[in-house]
C-alpha positions as a Markdown table, in Angstrom:
| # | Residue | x | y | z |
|---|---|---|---|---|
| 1 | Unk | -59.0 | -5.2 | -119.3 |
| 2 | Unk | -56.4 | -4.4 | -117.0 |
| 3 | Unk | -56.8 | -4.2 | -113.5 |
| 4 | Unk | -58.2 | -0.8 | -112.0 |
| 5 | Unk | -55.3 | 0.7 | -110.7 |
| 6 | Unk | -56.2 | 2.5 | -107.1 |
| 7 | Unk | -56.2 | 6.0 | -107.3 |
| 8 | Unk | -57.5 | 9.5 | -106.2 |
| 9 | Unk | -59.1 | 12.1 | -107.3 |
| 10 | Unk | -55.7 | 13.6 | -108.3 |
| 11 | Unk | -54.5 | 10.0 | -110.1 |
| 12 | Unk | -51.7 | 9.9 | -108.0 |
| 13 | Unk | -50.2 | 6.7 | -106.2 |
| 14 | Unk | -51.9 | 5.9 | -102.4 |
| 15 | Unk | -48.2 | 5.7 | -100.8 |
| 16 | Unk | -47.8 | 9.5 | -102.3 |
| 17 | Unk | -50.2 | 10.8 | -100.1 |
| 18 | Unk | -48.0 | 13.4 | -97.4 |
| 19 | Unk | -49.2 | 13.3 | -94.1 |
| 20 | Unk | -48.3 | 15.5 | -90.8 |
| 21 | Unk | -48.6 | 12.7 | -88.1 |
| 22 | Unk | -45.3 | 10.8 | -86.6 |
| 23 | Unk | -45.0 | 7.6 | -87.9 |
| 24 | Unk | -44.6 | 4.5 | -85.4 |
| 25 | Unk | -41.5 | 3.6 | -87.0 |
| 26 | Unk | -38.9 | 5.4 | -89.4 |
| 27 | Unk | -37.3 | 3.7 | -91.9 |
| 28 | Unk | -33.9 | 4.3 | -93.6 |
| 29 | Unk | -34.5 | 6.9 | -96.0 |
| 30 | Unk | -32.1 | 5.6 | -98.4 |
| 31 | Unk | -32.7 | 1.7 | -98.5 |
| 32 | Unk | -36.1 | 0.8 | -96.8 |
| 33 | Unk | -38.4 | 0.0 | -99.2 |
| 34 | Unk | -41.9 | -1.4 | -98.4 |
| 35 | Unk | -40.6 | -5.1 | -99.1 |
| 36 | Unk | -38.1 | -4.4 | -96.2 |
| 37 | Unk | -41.2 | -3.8 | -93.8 |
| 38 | Unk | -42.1 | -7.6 | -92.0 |
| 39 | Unk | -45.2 | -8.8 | -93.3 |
| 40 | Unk | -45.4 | -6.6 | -95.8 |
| 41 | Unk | -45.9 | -8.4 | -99.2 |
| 42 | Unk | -47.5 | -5.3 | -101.3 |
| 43 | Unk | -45.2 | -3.9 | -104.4 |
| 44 | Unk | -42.2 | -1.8 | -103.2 |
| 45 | Unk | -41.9 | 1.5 | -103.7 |
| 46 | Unk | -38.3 | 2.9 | -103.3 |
| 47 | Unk | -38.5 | 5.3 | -100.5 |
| 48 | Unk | -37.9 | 9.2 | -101.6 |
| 49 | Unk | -34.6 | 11.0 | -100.0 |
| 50 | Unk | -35.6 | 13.0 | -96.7 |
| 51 | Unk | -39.3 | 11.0 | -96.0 |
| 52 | Unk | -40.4 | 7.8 | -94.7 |
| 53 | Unk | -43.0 | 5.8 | -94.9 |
| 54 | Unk | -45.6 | 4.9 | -92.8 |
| 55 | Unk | -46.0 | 1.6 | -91.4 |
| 56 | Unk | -49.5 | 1.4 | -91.1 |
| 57 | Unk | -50.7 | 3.4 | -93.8 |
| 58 | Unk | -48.1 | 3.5 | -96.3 |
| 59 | Unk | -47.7 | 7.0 | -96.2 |
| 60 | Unk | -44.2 | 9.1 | -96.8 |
| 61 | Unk | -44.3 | 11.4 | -93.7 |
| 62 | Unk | -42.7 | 14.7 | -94.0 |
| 63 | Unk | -41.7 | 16.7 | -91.1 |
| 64 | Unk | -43.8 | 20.1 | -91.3 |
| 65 | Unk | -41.3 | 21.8 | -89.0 |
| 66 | Unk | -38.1 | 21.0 | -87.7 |
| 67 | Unk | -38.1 | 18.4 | -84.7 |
| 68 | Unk | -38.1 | 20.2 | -81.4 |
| 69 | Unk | -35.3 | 18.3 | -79.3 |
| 70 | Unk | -35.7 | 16.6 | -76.0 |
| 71 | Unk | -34.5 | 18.4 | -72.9 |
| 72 | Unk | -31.8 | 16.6 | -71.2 |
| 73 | Unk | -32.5 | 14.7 | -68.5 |
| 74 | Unk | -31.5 | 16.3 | -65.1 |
| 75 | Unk | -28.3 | 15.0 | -63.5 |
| 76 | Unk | -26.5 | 15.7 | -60.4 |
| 77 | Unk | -23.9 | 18.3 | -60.4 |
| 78 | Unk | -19.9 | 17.4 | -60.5 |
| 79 | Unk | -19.6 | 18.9 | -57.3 |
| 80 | Unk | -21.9 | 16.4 | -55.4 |
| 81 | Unk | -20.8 | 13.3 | -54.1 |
| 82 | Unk | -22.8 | 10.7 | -54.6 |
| 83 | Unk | -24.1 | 8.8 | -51.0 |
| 84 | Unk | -23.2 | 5.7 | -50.0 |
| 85 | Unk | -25.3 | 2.9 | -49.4 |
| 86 | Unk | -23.1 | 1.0 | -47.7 |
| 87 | Unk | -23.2 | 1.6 | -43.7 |
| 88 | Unk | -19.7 | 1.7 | -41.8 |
| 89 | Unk | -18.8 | 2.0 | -37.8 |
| 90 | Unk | -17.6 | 6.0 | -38.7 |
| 91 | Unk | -20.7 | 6.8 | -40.4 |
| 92 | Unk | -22.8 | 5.8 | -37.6 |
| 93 | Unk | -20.6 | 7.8 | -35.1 |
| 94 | Unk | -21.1 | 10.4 | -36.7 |
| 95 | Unk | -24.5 | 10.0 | -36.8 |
| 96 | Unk | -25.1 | 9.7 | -33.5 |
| 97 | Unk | -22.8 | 12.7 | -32.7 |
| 98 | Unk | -25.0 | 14.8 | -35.1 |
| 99 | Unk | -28.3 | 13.8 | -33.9 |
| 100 | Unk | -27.8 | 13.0 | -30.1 |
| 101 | Unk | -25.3 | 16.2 | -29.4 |
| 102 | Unk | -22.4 | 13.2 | -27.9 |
| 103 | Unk | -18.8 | 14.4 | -27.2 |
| 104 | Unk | -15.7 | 12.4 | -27.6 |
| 105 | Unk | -15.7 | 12.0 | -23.5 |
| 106 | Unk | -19.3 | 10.3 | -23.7 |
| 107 | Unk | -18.2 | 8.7 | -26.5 |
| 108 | Unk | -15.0 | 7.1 | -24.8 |
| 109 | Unk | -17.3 | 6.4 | -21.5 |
| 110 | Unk | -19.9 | 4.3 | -23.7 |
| 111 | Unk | -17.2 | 2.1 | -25.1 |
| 112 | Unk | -15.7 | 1.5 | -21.6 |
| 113 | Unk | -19.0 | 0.3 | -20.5 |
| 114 | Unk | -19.5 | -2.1 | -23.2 |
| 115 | Unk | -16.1 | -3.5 | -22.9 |
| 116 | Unk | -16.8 | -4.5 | -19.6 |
| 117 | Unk | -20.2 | -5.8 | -20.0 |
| 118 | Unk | -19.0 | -7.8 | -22.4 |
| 119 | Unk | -16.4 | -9.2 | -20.6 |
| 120 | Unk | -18.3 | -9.9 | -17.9 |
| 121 | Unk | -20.7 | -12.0 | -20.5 |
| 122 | Unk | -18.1 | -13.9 | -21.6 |
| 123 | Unk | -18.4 | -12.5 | -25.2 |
| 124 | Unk | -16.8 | -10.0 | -27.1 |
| 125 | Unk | -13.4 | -10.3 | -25.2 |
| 126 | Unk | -11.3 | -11.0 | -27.7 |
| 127 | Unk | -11.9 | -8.2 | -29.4 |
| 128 | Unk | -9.7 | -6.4 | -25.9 |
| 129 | Unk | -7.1 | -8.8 | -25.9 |
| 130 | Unk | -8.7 | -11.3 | -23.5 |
| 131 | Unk | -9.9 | -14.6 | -23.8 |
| 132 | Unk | -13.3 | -14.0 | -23.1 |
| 133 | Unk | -15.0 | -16.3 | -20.6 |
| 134 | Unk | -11.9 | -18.2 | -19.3 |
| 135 | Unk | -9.7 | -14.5 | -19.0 |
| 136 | Unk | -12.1 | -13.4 | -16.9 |
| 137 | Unk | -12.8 | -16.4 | -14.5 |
| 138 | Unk | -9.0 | -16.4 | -14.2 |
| 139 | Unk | -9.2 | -13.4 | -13.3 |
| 140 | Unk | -11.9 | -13.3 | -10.8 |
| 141 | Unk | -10.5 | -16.3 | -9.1 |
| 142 | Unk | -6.4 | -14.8 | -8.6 |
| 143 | Unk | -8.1 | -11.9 | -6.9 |
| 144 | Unk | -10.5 | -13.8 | -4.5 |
| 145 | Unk | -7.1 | -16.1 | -4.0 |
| 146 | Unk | -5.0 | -13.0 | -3.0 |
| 147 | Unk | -8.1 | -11.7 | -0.7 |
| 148 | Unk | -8.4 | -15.0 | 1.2 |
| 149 | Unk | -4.1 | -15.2 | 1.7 |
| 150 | Unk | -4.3 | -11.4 | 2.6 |
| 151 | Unk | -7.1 | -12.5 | 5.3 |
| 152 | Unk | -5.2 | -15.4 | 6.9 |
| 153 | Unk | -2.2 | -13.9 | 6.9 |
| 154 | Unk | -3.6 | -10.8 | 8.8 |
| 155 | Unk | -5.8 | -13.1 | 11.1 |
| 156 | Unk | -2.1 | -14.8 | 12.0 |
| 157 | Unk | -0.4 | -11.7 | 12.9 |
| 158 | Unk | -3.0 | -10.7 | 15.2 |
| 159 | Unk | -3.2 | -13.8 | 16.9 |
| 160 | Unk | 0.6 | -14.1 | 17.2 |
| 161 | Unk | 0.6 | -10.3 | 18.4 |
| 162 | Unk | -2.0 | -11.4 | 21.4 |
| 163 | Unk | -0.4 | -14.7 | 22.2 |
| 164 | Unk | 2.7 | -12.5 | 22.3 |
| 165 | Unk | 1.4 | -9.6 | 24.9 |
| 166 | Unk | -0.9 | -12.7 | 26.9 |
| 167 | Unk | 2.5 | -14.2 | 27.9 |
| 168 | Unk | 4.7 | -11.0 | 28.8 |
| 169 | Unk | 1.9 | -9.0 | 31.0 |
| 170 | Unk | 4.8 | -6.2 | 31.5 |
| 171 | Unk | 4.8 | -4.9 | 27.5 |
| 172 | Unk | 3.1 | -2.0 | 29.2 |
| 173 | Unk | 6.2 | -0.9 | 30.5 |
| 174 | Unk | 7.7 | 0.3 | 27.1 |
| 175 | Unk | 11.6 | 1.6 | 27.5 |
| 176 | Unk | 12.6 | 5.0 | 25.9 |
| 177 | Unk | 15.2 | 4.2 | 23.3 |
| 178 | Unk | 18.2 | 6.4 | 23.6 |
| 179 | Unk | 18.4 | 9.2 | 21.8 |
| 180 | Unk | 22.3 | 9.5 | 22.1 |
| 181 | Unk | 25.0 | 7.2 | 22.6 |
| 182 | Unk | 26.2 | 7.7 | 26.6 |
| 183 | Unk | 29.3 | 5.9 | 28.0 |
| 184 | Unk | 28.4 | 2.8 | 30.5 |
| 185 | Unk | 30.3 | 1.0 | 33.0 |
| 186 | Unk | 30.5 | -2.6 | 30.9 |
| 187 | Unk | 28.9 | -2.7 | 27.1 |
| 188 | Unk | 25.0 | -3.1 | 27.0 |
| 189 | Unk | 23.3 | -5.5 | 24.4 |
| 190 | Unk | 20.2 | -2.7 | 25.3 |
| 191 | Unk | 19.6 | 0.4 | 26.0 |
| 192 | Unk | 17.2 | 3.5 | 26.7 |
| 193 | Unk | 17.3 | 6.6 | 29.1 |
| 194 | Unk | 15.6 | 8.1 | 31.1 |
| 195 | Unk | 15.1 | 12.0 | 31.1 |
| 196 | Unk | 14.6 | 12.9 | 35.0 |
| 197 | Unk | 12.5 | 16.3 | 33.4 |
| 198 | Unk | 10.0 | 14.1 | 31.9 |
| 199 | Unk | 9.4 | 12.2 | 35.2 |
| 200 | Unk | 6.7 | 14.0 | 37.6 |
| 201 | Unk | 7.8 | 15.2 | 41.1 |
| 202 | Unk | 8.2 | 12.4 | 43.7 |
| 203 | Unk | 7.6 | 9.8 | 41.1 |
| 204 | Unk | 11.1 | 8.9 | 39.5 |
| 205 | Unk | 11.6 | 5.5 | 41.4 |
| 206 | Unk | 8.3 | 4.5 | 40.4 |
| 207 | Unk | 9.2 | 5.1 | 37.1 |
| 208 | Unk | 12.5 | 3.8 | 37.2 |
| 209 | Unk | 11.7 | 0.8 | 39.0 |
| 210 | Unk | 8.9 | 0.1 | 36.2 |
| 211 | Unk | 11.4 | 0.6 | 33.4 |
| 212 | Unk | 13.7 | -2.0 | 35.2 |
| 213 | Unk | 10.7 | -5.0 | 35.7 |
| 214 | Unk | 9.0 | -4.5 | 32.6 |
| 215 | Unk | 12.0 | -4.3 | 30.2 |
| 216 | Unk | 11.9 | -7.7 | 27.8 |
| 217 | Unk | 15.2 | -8.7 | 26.5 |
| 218 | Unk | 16.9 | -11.7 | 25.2 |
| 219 | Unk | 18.7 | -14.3 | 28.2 |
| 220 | Unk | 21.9 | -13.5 | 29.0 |
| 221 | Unk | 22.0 | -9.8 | 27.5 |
| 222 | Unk | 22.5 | -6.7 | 29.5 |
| 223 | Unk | 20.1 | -3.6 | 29.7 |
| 224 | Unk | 21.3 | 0.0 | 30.6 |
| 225 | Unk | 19.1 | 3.0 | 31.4 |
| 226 | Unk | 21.4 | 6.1 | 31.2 |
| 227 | Unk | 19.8 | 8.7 | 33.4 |
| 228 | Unk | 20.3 | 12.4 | 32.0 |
| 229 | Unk | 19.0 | 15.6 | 33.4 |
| 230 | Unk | 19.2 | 19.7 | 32.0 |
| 231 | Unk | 17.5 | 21.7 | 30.6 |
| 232 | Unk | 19.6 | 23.3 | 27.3 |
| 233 | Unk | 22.0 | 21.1 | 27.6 |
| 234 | Unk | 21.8 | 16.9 | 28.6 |
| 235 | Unk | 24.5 | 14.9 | 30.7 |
| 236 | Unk | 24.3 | 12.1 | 32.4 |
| 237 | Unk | 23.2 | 12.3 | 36.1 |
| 238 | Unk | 25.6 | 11.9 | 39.2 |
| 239 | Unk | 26.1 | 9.0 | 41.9 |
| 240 | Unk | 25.0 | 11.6 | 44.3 |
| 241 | Unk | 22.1 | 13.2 | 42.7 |
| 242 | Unk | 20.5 | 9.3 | 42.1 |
| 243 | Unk | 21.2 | 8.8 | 45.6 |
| 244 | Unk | 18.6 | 12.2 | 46.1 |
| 245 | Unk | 16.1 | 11.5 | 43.8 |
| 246 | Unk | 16.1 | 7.9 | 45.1 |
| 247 | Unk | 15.9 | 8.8 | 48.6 |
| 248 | Unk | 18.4 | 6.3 | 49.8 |
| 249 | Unk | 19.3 | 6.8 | 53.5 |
| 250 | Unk | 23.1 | 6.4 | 52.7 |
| 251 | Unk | 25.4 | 7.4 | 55.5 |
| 252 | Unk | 27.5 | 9.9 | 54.8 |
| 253 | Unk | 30.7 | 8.4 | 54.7 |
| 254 | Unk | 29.7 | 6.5 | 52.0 |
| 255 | Unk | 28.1 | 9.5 | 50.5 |
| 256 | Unk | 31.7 | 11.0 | 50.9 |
| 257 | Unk | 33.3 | 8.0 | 48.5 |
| 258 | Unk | 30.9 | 7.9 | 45.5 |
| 259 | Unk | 32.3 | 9.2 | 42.2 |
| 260 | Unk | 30.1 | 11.1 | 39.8 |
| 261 | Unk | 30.1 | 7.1 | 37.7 |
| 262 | Unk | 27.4 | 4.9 | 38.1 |
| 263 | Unk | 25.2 | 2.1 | 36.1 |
| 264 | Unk | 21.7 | 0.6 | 36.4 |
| 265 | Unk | 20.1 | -1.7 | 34.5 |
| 266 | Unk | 18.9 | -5.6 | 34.1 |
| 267 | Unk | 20.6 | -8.6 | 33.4 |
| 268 | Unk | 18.4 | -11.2 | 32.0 |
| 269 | Unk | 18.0 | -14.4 | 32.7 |
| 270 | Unk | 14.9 | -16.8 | 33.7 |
| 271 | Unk | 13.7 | -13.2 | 35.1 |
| 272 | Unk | 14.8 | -9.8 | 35.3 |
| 273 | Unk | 17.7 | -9.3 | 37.5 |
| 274 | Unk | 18.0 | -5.9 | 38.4 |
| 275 | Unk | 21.9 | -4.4 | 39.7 |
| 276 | Unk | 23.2 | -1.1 | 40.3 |
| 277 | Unk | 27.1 | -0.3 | 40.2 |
| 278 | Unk | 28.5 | 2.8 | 41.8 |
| 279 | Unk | 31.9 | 3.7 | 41.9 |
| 280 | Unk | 34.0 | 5.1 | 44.7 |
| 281 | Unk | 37.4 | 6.9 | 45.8 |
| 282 | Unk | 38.3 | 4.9 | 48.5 |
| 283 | Unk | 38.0 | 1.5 | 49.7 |
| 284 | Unk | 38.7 | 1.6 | 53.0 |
| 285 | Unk | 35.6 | 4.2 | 53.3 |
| 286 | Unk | 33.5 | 2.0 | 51.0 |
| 287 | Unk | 33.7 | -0.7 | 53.2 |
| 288 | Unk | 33.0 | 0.9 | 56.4 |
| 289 | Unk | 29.9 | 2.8 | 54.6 |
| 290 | Unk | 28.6 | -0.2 | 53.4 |
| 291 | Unk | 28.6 | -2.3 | 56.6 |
| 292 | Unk | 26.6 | 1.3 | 57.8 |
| 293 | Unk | 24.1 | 1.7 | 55.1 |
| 294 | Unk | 23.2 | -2.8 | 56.2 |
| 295 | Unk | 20.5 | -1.5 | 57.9 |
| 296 | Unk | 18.4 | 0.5 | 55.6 |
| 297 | Unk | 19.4 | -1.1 | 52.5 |
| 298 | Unk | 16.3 | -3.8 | 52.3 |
| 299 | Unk | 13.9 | -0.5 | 52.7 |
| 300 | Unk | 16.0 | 1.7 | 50.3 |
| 301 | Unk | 16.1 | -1.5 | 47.3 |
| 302 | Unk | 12.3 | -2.9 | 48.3 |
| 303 | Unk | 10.7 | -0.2 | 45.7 |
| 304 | Unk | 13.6 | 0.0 | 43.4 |
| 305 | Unk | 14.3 | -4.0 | 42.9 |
| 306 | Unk | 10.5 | -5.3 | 43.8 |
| 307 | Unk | 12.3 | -7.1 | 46.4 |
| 308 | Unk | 9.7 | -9.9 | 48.4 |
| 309 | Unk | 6.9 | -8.2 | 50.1 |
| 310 | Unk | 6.9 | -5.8 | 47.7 |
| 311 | Unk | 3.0 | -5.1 | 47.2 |
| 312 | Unk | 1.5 | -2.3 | 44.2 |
| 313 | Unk | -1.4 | -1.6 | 46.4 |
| 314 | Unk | 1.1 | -0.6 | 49.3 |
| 315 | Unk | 1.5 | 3.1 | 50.1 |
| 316 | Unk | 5.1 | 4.2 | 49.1 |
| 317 | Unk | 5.3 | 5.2 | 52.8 |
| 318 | Unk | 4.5 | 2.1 | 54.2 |
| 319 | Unk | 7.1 | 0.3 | 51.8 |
| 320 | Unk | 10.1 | 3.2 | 53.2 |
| 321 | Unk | 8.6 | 2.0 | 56.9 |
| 322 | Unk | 10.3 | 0.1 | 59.5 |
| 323 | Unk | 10.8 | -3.6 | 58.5 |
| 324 | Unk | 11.6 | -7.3 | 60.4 |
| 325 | Unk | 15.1 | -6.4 | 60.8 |
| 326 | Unk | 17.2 | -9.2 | 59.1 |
| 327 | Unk | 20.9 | -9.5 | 59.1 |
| 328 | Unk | 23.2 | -9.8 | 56.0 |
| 329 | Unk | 25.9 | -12.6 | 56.2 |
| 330 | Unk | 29.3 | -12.8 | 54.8 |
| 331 | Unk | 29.6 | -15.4 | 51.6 |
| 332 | Unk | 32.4 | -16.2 | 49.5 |
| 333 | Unk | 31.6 | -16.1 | 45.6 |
| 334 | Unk | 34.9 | -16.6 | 42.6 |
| 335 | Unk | 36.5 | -14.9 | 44.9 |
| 336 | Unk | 35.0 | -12.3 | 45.7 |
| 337 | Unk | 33.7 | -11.6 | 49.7 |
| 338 | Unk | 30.0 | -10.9 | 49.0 |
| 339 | Unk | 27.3 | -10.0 | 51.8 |
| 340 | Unk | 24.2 | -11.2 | 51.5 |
| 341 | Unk | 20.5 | -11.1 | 53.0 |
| 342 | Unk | 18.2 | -13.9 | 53.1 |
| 343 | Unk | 14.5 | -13.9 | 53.6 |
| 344 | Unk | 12.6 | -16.4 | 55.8 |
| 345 | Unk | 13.0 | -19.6 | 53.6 |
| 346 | Unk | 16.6 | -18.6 | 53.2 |
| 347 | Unk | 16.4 | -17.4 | 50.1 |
| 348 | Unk | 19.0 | -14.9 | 48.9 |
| 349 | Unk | 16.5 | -11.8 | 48.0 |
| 350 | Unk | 19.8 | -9.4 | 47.7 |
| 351 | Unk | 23.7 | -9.2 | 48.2 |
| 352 | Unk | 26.2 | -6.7 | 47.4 |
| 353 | Unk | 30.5 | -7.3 | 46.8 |
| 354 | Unk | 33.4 | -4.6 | 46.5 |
| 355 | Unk | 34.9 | -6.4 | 43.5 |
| 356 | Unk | 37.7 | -4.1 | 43.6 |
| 357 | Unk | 39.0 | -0.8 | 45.4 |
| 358 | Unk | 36.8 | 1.2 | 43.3 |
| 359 | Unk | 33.6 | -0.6 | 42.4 |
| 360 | Unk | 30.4 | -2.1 | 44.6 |
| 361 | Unk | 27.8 | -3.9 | 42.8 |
| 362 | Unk | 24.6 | -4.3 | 44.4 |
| 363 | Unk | 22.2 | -6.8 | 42.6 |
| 364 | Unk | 19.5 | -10.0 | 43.6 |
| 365 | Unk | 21.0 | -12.8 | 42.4 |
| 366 | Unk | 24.3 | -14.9 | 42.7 |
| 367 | Unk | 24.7 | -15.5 | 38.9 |
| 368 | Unk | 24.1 | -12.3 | 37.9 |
| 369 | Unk | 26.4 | -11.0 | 40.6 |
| 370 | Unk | 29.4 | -13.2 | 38.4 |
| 371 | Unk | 28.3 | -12.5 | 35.2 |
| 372 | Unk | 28.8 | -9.0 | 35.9 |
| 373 | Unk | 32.1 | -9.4 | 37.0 |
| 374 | Unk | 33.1 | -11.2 | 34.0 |
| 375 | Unk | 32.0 | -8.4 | 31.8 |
| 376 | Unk | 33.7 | -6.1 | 34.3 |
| 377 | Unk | 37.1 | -8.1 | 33.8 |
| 378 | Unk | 36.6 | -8.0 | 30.3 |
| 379 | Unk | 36.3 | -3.8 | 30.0 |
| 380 | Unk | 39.7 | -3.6 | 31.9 |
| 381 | Unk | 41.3 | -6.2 | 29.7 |
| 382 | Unk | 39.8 | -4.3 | 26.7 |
| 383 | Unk | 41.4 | -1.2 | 27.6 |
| 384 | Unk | 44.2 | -2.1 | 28.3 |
């Protein structure tokens, strides 16, 4: 007897049973057969157009409705640009501009500061230009170098300055540089003037004797102070106003023979060597006015020249007072007749020479007296 074939109630074939579940898998509904189906080694039953079998029950499915599809998954729009992962120097900036409210000025300040922090580290030079650790030593070193020269150098001026002033007591004494070129008697290395309006009443040979003992100037140079006076207008002052504001006791017959030309100044040497040269209109007077004025000339020059005896604690009226009356001698020097007045240790303390028919110098020394004349000589070969 044949074997019992399987069937229900209807006689029809167990795999033709329709269900309305999903099947775990769906095969081909063309070529899958049950054989296809791993592990599967029941008959195979050709699978009907449109179905599928079930894998676990052998059952053709049959969709009751049709499938409802799958809403899309949600993407981003085109417009949006994706975010990067990646973190760069800009993106922090600006996040730190956003969040912490910075400007570019605070900005710019903050970098400053960390450049030179890390300099002074030693790290993170290089990215500056600098060499780091060594750039910076370098650098730190030139500039305690120059601070150290600037020191000693400052430190040597100041001791040369008060060496300097130690050994020339009479810088106080500071001549007024001439303003204006005025004519001299013989050419002057040096000179200054004196403005008799700046000088206070009764003081002008105080002042002009100063400017003649405190003037420093090289050996062998000559220094003239040009006296000027006026108001509007300046000119050079007269033999017989100096004679005033001096307070010379000139007789008057040499009074009568000045010219308006005259010159004071120094001619240096080992010391100052003060001389005064007035011109005259006539010899014959000259002489005879000179040989008069003998007797007061030591008290006129004492102030003037700081001739001996001359005392800065002395009252100017006991200096214009009656002196140990000493007698000028006649002497003889290139040429030229020369009286002159010694002092107790016979020591010439001042002279005076007609050198010509129009010119008397008066001065305290004998070499001074000749190198006068020489520059004298030379002006009238010059102008010649």
């Amino acid at each position: 007897m044949p074997p019992e074939e399987n069937t229900n109630k209807n006689n029809l074939p167990l795999g033709a049973f329709r269900v309305g579940i999903d099947p775990v898998f769906k095969g081909n509904p063309v070529t899958q057969t049950r054989s296809s189906i791993p592990g599967f080694t029941g008959m195979s039953h050709p699978v009907e157009a449109g179905g599928a079998y079930d894998v676990l029950n052998n059952q053709k499915y049959v969709p009751s409705a049709s499938p409802v599809p799958l809403a899309p998954k949600q993407t981003a729009t085109q417009n949006s640009t994706p975010k990067s992962i990646i973190r760069t120097y800009k993106g922090d900036l600006e996040s730190a501009v956003e969040a912490n409210h910075l400007s570019s000025i605070n900005i710019a300040i903050a970098e400053n500061e960390k450049m030179h922090n890390q300099i002074k580290a030693g790290t993170g030079g290089e990215n500056y230009g600098l060499n780091t650790t060594a750039d910076y030593s370098d650098y730190s070193k030139s500039k305690i170098i120059i601070f150290i020269s600037f020191i000693f150098i400052l430190a040597g001026g100041i001791g040369l300055g008060i060496t300097f002033f130690i050994k020339n007591p009479n810088l106080n004494i500071i001549p007024v540089v001439q303003s204006q070129e005025w004519p001299s008697l013989i050419t002057a290395e040096i000179k200054a003037e004196l403005d008799t309006n700046t000088v206070a009443k009764g003081k002008f040979i105080i002042t002009l004797s100063d400017m003649i003992s405190g003037s420093q100037i090289p050996i062998n140079n000559f220094y003239n102070i040009s006296i000027t006076t006026g108001t509007s207008t300046k000119r050079l002052l007269s033999s017989a106003e100096l004679v005033t504001l001096l307070n010379f006791k000139m007789p008057d017959l040499m009074k009568r023979t000045l010219s308006t030309s005259f010159m004071i100044g120094v001619y240096s040497q080992t010391k100052n060597t003060p001389f005064l040269i007035l011109k005259t209109t006539s010899s014959e007077n000259t002489y005879a006015g000179m040989l008069a004025w003998e007797k007061d000339l030591e008290d006129n020059f004492k102030i003037l020249f700081k001739l001996p005896g001359y005392e800065k604690n002395v009252s100017l009226n006991d200096l214009l007072g009656p002196t140990v009356l000493k007698k000028f001698e006649d002497a003889v020097i290139i040429n030229k007749d020369v009286r002159l007045l010694r002092d107790a240790d016979k020591q010439i303390i001042l002279l005076y020479s007609l050198i010509d028919k129009e010119t008397v110098v008066i001065t305290t020394d004998t070499q001074a007296l000749k190198d006068i004349i020489a520059r004298l000589n030379k002006e009238k070969t010059l102008k010649r």
